[in-house]
Phi, psi and omega in degrees: 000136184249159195184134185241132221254123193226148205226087205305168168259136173245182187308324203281313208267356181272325181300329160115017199268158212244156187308188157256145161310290174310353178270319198285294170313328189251343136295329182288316213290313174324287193295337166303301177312290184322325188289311184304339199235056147022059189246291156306112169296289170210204197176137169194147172258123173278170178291141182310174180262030179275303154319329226246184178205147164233130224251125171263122157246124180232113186020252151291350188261153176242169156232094198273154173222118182274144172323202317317159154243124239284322192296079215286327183290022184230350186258171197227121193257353165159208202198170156219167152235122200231169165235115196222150185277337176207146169356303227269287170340298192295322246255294179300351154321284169301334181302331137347309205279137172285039182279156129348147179294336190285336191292133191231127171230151181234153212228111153259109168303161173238146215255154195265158191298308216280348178257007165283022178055233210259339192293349168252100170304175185292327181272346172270336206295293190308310194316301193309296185302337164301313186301295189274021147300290167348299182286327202284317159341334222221332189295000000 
């Protein structure tokens, strides 16, 4: 099972303030683990939503809004992707991790080609796999 591990944003991480060298130390040592237990895919921290922008689609129209954006429980300060065999395994993972008391983290499966059903036909099915032919190319 692949999944993304999403990491809410707080005052701190919207503010720009960078972790502590001890939080940071106890993340690698963390991220070590995940890696070593073939668990971590990949991992990244984002930039506050201050940097960032967002594109509104109303039919033909876009609307772009540049950051900050108010709602902070609603934003994301970074993620990993991990691959596990089952939910219940990330869950006991993340229980692990050297976040702060202030933290909210959420756990997402990532949905498989078999659950669009019949709306992904044999030719959108080849298309997608021409695509990621493409990236592992690029790797």
């Amino acid at each position: 099972m692949k999944l993304m591990v999403i990491v809410k944003a707080n005052e701190h991480s919207e503010a720009g303030i960078p972790p502590s060298t001890e939080l940071l130390t106890n993340m690698m040592k963390y991220n070590e683990e995940l890696v070593n237990a073939g668990i971590m895919l990949s991992g990244e921290g984002l930039q506050p939503s201050s940097k960032g922008k967002r594109v509104k689609f109303s039919g033909q129209q876009r609307t772009v809004t540049d950051g900050p954006f108010a709602e902070t429980k609603e934003l994301i300060a970074g993620f990993w992707i991990w691959k596990v065999q089952s939910m219940d395994e990330a869950v006991e993972w993340l229980k692990k991790a050297p976040f702060r008391a202030d933290e909210v983290v959420e756990i997402r499966a990532f949905q498989s080609l078999e659950e669009f059903g019949e709306n992904l036909t044999p030719e959108l099915r080849a298309e997608n796999e021409r695509l990621y032919e493409m990236l592992g190319a690029k790797k």
